[in-house]
C-alpha positions in Angstrom: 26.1 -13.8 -39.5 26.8 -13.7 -35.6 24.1 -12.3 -33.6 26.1 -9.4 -32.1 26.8 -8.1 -35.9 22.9 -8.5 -37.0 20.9 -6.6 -34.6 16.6 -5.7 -34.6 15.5 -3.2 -33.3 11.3 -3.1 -32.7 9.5 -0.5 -34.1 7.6 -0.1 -31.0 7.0 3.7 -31.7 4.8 3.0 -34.5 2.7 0.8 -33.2 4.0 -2.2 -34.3 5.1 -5.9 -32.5 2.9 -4.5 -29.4 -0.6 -5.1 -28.0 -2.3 -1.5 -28.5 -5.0 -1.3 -25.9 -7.4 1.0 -28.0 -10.1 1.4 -25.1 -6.9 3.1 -23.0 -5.8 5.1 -25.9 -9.1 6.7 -25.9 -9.3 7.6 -22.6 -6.4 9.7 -23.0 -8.5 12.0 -25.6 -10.6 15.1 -23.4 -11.9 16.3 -26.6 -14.2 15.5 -29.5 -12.8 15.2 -33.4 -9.5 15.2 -32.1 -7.8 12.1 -33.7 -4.9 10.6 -32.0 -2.2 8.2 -34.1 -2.2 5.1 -32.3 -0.2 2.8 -35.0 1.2 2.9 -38.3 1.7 0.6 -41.5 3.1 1.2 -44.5 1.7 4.7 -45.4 -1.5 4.1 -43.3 -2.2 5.5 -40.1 -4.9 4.6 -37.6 -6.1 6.6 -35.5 -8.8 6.5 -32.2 -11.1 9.6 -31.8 -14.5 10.6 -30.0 -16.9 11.9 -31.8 -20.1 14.0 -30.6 -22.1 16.1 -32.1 -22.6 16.6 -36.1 -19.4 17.2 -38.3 -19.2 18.8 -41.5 -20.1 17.4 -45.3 -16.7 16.9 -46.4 -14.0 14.7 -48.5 -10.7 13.2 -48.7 -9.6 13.4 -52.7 -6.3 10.7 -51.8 -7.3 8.4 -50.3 -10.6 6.4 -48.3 -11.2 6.9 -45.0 -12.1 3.5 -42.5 -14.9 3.9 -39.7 -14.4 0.9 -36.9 -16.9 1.9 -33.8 -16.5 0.0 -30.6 -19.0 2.0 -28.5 -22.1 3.6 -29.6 -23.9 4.3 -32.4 -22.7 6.1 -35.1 -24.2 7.7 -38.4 -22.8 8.3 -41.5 -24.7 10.3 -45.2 -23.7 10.3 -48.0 -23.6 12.3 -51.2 -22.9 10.4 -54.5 -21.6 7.4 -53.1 -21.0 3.8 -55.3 -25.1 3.6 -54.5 -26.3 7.1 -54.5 -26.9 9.5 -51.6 -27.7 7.3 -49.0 -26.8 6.9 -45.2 -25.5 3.8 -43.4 -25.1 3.3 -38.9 -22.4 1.7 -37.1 -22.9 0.0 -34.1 -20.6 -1.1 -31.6 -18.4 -3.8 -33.3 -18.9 -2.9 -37.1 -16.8 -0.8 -39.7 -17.5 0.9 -42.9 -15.1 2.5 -45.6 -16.0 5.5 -47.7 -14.4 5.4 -50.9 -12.0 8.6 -51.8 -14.1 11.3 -53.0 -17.1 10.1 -51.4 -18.5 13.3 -49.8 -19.9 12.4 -46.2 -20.8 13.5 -42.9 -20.4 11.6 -39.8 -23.4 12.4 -37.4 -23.3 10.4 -33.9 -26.5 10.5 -31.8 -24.4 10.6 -28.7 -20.5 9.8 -27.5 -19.1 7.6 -30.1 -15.9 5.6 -29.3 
């Protein structure tokens, strides 16, 4: 196959064969617990947000839900989880998943990137 009759085209759009500057992504967010698609894969999407201030118990019946914080401190209950009720804190650098149908409620002390 000659290369003008098999073409690429780079999904660019989604996210994908590009560095994605997360830091700058964020920046572009004025509010709080709005989450912005920054990428996609498969049928995942990831998303950057800043949180502040106490959210609602709640949660997702399809699928689990990833927590990656890379500024500030971030804490997380939960209700019935694969331990118990229990709580867990992200600092900068460290993730967490809660597993789908885990009830929780993210609760950062301050700004959380």
């Amino acid at each position: 196959m000659s290369a003008s009759t098999h073409s690429q085209t780079t999904p660019t759009a989604r996210g994908q064969c590009e560095a994605i500057d997360l830091a700058s992504k964020i920046a572009l967010i004025d509010g709080h617990w709005q989450p912005r698609v920054v990428a996609e894969m498969n049928d995942y999407q990831f998303k950057v947000v800043k949180l502040e201030g106490d959210f609602v118990w709640h949660k997702h019946s399809d699928t689990d839900e990833t927590f990656i914080v890379l500024d500030g401190e971030l804490h997380i209950d939960f209700r019935d989880g694969p331990s118990g009720d229990g709580s867990i804190v992200l600092c900068a650098g460290q993730m967490a998943v809660v597993p789908k149908g885990v009830e929780h409620k993210p609760s950062p002390a301050r700004m959380v990137k």
